[in-house]
N, C-alpha and C positions, 0 to 999 in steps of 0.2 A: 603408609600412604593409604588413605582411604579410595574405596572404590565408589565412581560413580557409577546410579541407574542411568540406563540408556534410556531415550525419550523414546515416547509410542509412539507409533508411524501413524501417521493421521493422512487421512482425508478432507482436502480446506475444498469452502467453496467461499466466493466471494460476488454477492450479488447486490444489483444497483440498478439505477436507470428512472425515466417517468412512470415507471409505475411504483413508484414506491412515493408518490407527489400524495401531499395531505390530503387530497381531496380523492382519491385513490384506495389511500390508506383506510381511511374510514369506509370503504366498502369490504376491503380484503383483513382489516386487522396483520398486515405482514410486515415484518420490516428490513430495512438491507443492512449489508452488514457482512462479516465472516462467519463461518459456522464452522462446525469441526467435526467428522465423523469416525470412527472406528473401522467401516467399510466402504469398501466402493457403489458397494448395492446401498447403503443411506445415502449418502449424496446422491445417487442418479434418481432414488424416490424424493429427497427434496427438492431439486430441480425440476423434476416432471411433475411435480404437485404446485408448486407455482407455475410452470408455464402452462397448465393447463388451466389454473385461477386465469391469469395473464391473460389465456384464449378465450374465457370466459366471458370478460370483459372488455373483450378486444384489444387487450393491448399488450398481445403477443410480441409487437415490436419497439415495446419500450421497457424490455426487462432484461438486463445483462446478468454474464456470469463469467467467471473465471475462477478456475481450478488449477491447485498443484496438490501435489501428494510427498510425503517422505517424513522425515523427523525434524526439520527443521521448519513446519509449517506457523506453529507460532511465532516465529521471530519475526521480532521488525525489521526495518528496513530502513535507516536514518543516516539522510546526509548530516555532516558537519562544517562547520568555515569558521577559520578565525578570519576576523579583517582588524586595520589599525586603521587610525584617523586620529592625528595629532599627539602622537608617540601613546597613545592609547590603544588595548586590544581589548574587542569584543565578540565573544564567541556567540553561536546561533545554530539551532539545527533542527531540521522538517524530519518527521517521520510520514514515512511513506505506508507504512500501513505493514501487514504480515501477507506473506506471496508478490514480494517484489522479484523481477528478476534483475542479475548485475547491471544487464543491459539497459534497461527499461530506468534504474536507477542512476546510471549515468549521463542517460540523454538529458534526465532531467535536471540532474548537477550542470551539466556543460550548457541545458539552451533554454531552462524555465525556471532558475530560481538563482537569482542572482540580486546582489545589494541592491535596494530602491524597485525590486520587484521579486513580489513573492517572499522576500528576507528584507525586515526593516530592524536591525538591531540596532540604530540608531535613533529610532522611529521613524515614525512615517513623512512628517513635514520635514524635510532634510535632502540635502543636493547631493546626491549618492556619488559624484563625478571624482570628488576627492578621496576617496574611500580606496585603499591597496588590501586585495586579497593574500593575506599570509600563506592560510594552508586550508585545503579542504581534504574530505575524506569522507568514505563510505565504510558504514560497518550494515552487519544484519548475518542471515544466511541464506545462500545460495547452492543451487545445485550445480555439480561439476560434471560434465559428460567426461567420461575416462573411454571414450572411444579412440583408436588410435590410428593414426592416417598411414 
């Protein structure tokens, strides 16, 4: 049995918002997206280097960020659903990006992506009322608190 490398513990940032709007961009040349660092002191310098472009320009308050840390930072984050319609099954699945949490991944399984919105595996012209969801499911990786109550 061969041995696996353990993945490098990374530093994600994932940043977004109006300031990254075309007309934005062609001032700052930045773009959003994930990033990956090796440390914690790079992230906090790309972050403070954009939010001070951001201040720069005033629009400090249209620049988001979200950060996780660990070894599971590149992994996606993707729902699944089989559905049938008419003894036929059609599979479909959203990727949520890399730094989902389980949470955050299920709210939006349960209340913003469902047949005839946000999921058209039938396409889109099509009366989603007759559609029975088989099975859904969530893969990716998530972080586990092993705190104990």
């Amino acid at each position: 049995m061969s041995k696996k490398r353990c993945p490098k513990y990374l530093y994600h940032v994932f940043t977004w918002g109006g300031f990254y709007n075309r007309e934005y961009v062609e001032m700052h040349h930045l773009t959003e997206g994930d990033f990956f660092f090796e440390t914690p002191e790079k992230r906090a310098a790309c972050i403070a280097g954009r939010k001070l472009i951001a201040a720069s320009l005033y629009l400090e308050n249209y620049i988001c960020f979200s950060c996780t840390e660990g070894y599971h930072c590149k992994e996606h984050t993707i729902l699944h659903r089989v559905v049938s319609y008419k003894d036929k099954q059609y599979y479909s699945e959203h990727d949520l990006g890399v730094g989902c949490s389980y949470a955050s991944a299920l709210h939006f399984l349960q209340n913003e992506w469902y047949p005839g919105f946000n999921d058209y595996p039938l396409g889109e012209p099509f009366d989603y009322d007759k559609v029975h969801i088989d099975e859904e499911w969530i893969t990716g990786a998530f972080t586990v608190d092993h705190e104990q109550n």
